[in-house]
C-alpha positions, 0 to 999 in steps of 0.5 A: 472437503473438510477442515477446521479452522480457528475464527480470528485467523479465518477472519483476517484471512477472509478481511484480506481477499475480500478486499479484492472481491468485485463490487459490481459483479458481471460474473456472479463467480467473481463476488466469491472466494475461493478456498482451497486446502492443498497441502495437509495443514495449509488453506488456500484464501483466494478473491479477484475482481480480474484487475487485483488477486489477493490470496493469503494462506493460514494453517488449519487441521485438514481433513479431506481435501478439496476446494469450493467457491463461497460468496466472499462479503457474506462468509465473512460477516458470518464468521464474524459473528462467531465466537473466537473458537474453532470454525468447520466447514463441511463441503457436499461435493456433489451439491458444493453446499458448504455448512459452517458451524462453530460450536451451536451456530451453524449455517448452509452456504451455497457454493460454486465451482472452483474450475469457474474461479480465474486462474492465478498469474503464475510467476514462479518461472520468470525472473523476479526481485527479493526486496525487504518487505519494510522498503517496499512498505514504507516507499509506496506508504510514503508516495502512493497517496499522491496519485490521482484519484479522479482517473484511476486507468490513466498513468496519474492514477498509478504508483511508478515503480523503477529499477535500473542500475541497482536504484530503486524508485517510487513515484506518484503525482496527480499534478498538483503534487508529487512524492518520490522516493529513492533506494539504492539496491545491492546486486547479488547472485541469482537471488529468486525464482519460486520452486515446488512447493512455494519455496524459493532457491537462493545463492549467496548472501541476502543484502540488508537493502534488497537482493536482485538476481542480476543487475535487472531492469523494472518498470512499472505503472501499478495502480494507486488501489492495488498499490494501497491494498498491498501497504494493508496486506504488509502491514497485517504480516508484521503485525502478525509476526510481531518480534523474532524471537531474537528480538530482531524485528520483521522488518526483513521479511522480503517481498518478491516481485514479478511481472508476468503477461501484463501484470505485476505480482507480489508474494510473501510466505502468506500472501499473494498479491498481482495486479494489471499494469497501466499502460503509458509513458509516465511524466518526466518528473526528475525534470520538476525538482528545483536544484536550489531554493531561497528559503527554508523552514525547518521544524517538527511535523506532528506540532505543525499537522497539529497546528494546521489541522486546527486552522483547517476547520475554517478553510474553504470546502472548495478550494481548501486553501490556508496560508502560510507566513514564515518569519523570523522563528515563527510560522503563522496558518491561517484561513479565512473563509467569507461567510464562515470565520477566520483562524490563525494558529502559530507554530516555531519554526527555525527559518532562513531567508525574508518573510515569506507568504505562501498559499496551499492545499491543506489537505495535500499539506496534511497528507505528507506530514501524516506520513511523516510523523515525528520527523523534523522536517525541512520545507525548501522553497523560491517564491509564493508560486514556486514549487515547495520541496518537503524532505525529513531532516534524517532521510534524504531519500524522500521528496514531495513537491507541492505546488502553491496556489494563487491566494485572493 
C-alpha cells in the first residue's frame, strides 16, 4: 500500500475520525485509524470507539492499494508537525510498518490489521431521508446543547430527532430547559437509496426543504456527543466548499439519514457518520409549552448576551443565578454574590405587561442567545416561576423553555 497525500487535507482528515477515537481503550484496535485507499484517487479515513464512526474521504495519488490501521492521536500530532507539502506513506505488507515522510522528515509507525478494525453499518439497502444539510445543521446547533450532560446513556442526554407526516422535529432537555425545533418537510418521489460506487439514485425534483422517499416515519434518541460531532463535521464541508461557483452557497448540500440495527447513520458525499440509538420512551414535551403568556420583552440578543455576560462575572459559582427586572423600556441584570460583589448592567428592551422580576441560570441564558446571534428576540413569560418561552422575531420555528428559579 502507497499513496500520497497533501498535509492540510491529511490533517483535517485525521481532526475529523480522531474525534471518534476511543479514549479508554479496551481494545487496543480501537485507539487506531483506519486508512483505506479503495478507488484510484480516493482515501478512506476511518475511527470508532463502537458507539460513534466517523469516516471521511479525500483525494490523493494512489499508487498500490491497500489499507492498515495506524494509532489515531499519534498520526496526527505527526503530521501536524509537518510542512504543508505532500505527505507519502509507504506501507510493508507483511510487517504493516508504515513509514510517513514529507520532504526530509520521516517516521516509522506501527500498524495493525485492518480485518481486526469493527465493520461499518451498511446503510445503503435500506431506506433513507435526503435533507439539507443546513436544516439539519442549524436544528441540532440550535437544540442539542440542552441536553443533559450529567447522564449521557439516559433519554436526557440524547438530541429527539422526529419525522412523521412530512414534520421535522428536533428536541433536547436536561429538565430545567428544553430547546425544539420545527421543519415542515416536503414528500416526493422515491428520493434515496445508496448504489454501487456511493452514489445515490433519484427520481424527481429535489425540495428546497428536504426530500423523503415516501411519506415515512423516524424516531430517534441520538446521543448529545454524536449529536455535537455531526454539527463539526457539517460545518467543516461548508467551509470547505465555500461558494458554488454559481455564487449560490452550500447551504444545499444534502445529508442522508438512516437508521440500521440500532443505530442511526449520516452520510454526505465526504463524510460518514453513525451512531447508537438510545433507548426509551422520551418526555411528553408539546405538553410543557405554555399556550399563552403576560408579558413580553422583546429586544437584540447580542446587546443583552452582552449585557449579562458582563453581570455574569459577579454570579454565584454554584447556583449561577442573575435577576432580570423588566420595566417599562428598560431591562435591568443584576448579581449579587455575598462575599464577592454586586453587578448591574441595563439593556433596552421594548416590553409589554407590569413590572416584572425574574431569576435564572445564566449560563442556560447565555447558551440560547449564543445560538441565536443578531436576532431580535422575544422572551414570552406568565409570572416570576412560570416557564419563560425564548423565540426570534423572524423564525417561528424555534422554541426554548427556560425555567425561573426561585431567587433569595
Amino acid at each position: 500500500m502507497q499513496f500520497d497525500v497533501q498535509k492540510d487535507v491529511l490533517v483535517k482528515a485525521l481532526r475529523d475520525v480522531t474525534s471518534a477515537v476511543a479514549t479508554r481503550v479496551v481494545q487496543p484496535i480501537l485507539s487506531n485509524v483506519l486508512i483505506e485507499t479503495r478507488e484510484n484517487s480516493t482515501i478512506r479515513f476511518q475511527g470508532t470507539d463502537l458507539d460513534i464512526t466517523i469516516e471521511t474521504k479525500v483525494p490523493g495519488m494512489i499508487e498500490e492499494k491497500g489499507s492498515v490501521t495506524l494509532p489515531g492521536k499519534k498520526l496526527l500530532e505527526v503530521v501536524s508537525k509537518l510542512p504543508n507539502k505532500t505527505v507519502r506513506f509507504k506501507v510493508n505488507p507483511e510487517t504493516l510498518e508504515t513509514t510517513v515522510t514529507c520532504e526530509r522528515s520521516k517516521f516509522n509507525l506501527t500498524g495493525l490489521p485492518s480485518d481486526d478494525f469493527p465493520k461499518l453499518v451498511d446503510s445503503g439497502n435500506v431506506d433513507g431521508v435526503l435533507m439539507p444539510s443546513e436544516v439539519l445543521r442549524r436544528s441540532i446547533q440550535q437544540t442539542s446543547f440542552a441536553a443533559a450532560n450529567y447522564d449521557a446513556s439516559s433519554v436526557l442526554g440524547g438530541v429527539y430527532l422526529v419525522i412523521n407526516e412530512g414534520v421535522f422535529e428536533c428536541t433536547a432537555t436536561d429538565g430545567s430547559r428544553l430547546a425544539h425545533r420545527k421543519e415542515e418537510l416536503s414528500v416526493s418521489a422515491r428520493a434515496s437509496r445508496r448504489v454501487e460506487g456511493d452514489k445515490e439514485t433519484e427520481e424527481g425534483q429535489k425540495s428546497a426543504t428536504a426530500t423523503l422517499d415516501k411519506p415515512m416515519y423516524l424516531k430517534a434518541i441520538v446521543p448529545a456527543r454524536a449529536c455535537t460531532e455531526l454539527v463539526k463535521l457539517l460545518d467543516a464541508q461548508e467551509s470547505e466548499k465555500g461558494a458554488a461557483k454559481d455564487g449560490s452557497t452550500a447551504a444545499m448540500k444534502e445529508v442522508r439519514i438512516a437508521m440500521v440495527s440500532g443505530q442511526i447513520v449520516f452520510e454526505t458525499e465526504s463524510h460518514y457518520l453513525s451512531s447508537r440509538l438510545i433507548g426509551g420512551e422520551y418526555p411528553r414535551y408539546q405538553e410543557l409549552f405554555p399556550t399563552d403568556y403576560k408579558y413580553l420583552g422583546q429586544l437584540n440578543a447580542d446587546d443583552f448576551v452582552s449585557s449579562i455576560e458582563r453581570v455574569a462575572v459577579m454570579s454565584d459559582d454554584r447556583t449561577h443565578l442573575v435577576k432580570l427586572h423588566f420595566e417599562a423600556d428598560t431591562l435591568q441584570v443584576s448579581a449579587n454574590t455575598p462575599d464577592v460583589g454586586q453587578a448591574q448592567d441595563e439593556t433596552q428592551v421594548t416590553f409589554e405587561g407590569q413590572v416584572l422580576d425574574i431569576a435564572v441560570n445564566v449560563r442556560y441564558l447565555i447558551d440560547v442567545l449564543q445560538r441565536l446571534s443578531g436576532a431580535q428576540i422575544r422572551m414570552e413569560m406568565t409570572g416570576p416561576l412560570k416557564p419563560i418561552i425564548i423565540k426570534t422575531g423572524a423564525d417561528d420555528k424555534y422554541r426554548y423553555l427556560l425555567m425561573p428559579v426561585q431567587a433569595r
